[in-house]
C-alpha positions as CSV (number, residue, x, y, z in Angstrom):
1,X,-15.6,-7.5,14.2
2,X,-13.0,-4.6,13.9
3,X,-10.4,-6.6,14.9
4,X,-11.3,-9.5,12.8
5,X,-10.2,-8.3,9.7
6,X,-7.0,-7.3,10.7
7,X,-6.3,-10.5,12.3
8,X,-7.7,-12.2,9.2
9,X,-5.6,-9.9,6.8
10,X,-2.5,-10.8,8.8
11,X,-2.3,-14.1,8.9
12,X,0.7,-14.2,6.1
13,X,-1.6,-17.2,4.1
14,X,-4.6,-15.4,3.8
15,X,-2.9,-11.8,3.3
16,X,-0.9,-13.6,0.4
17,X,-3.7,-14.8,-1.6
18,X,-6.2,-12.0,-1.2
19,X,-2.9,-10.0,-2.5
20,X,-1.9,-12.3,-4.8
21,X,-5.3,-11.5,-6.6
22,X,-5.1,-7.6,-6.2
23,X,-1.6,-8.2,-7.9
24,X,-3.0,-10.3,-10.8
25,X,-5.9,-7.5,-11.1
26,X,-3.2,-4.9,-11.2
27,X,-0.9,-6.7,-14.3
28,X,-4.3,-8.0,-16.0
29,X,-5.7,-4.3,-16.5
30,X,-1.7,-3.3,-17.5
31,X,-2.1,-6.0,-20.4
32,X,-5.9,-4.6,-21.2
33,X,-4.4,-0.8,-21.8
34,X,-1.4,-1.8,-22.8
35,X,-1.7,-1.3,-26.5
36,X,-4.2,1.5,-25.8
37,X,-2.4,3.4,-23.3
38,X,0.8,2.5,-22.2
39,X,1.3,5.0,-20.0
40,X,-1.8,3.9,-18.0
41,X,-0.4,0.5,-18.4
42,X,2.5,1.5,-17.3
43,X,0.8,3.0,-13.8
44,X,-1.3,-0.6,-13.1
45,X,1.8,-2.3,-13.2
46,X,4.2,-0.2,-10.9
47,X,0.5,-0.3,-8.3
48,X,1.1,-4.3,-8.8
49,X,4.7,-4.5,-7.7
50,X,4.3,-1.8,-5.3
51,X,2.1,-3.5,-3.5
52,X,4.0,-6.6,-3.7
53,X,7.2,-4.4,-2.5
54,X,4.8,-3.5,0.6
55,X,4.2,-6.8,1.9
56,X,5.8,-6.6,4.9
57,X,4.9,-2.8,5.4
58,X,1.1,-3.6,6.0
59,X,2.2,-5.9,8.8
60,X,4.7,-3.3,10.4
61,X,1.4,-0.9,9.9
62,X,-1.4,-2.9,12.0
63,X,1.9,-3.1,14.6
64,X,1.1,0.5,15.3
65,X,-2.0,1.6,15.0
66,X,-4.1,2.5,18.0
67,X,-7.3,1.0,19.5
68,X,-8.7,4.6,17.8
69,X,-7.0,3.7,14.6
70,X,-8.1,-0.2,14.6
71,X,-11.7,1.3,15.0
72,X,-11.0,3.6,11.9
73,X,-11.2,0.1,9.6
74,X,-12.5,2.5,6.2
75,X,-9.6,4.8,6.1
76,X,-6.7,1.7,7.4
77,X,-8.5,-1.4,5.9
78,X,-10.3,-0.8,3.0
79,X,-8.7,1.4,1.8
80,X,-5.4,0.4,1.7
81,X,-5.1,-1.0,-1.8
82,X,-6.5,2.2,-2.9
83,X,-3.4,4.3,-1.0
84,X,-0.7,2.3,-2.7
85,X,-1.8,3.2,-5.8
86,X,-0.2,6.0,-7.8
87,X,2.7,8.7,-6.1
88,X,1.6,7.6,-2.7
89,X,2.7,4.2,-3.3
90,X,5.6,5.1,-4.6
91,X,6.7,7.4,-2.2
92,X,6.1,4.4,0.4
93,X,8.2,1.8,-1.5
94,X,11.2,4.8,-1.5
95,X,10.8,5.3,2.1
96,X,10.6,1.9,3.4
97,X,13.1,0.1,0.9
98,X,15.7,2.7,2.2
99,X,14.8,1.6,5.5
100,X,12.7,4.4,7.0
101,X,10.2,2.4,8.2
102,X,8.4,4.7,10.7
103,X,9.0,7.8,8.3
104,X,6.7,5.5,5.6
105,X,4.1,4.4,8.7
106,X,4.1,8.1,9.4
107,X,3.4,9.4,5.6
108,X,0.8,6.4,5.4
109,X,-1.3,8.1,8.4
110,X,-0.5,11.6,7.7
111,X,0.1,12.1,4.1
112,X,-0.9,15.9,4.1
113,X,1.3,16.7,7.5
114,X,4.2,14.7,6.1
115,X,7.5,16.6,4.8
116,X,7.9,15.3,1.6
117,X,11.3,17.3,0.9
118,X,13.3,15.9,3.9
119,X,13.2,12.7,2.0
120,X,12.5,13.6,-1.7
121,X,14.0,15.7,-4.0
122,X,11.1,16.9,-6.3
């Protein structure tokens, strides 16, 4: 059962709709707060296309993750969505569009052990 969602999340179809629909959650609450609150507006919407930009870094994650790690589904399934939202989303689309791919795998895991000022200024 573990395994089954990540081999059901990572079939590219399936893993495209399902985000497809996270992504069109994401822009329809920006729209919602938009006159409201644009700055909150402003965060759904950067969550959408991050998560869009990410594509490819959720494969390159169930790549590595240990038997211990695939058993872990809460804290690398579920909640995944929920990771990419906010600074730790945008600290992953930094990393892995300037092509640090295991550094971004590596923050993903370990956000609190991960040095943050070897790659970011602030």
């Amino acid at each position: 059962m573990i395994k089954d969602y990540f081999a059901a999340t990572y079939d590219d179809d399936d893993y495209r709709l399902y985000m497809s629909e996270i992504v069109k959650s994401r822009f329809k609450k920006a729209w919602q707060n938009a006159s409201d609150d644009p700055e909150i507006a402003a965060r759904y919407a950067q969550d959408g296309i991050n998560l869009v930009k990410l594509f490819d870094f959720h494969h390159a994650l169930i790549d590595t993750l240990t038997d211990e790690e695939l058993h872990d589904v809460d804290y690398y399934a579920c909640n995944f969505v929920a990771r990419i939202e906010g600074q730790t989303g945008d600290d992953l689309v930094s990393l892995w569009e300037r092509g640090w791919h295991d550094e971004a795998i590596s923050y993903y895991k370990n956000p609190y052990k991960f040095d943050r000022s070897k790659y970011f200024a602030n």
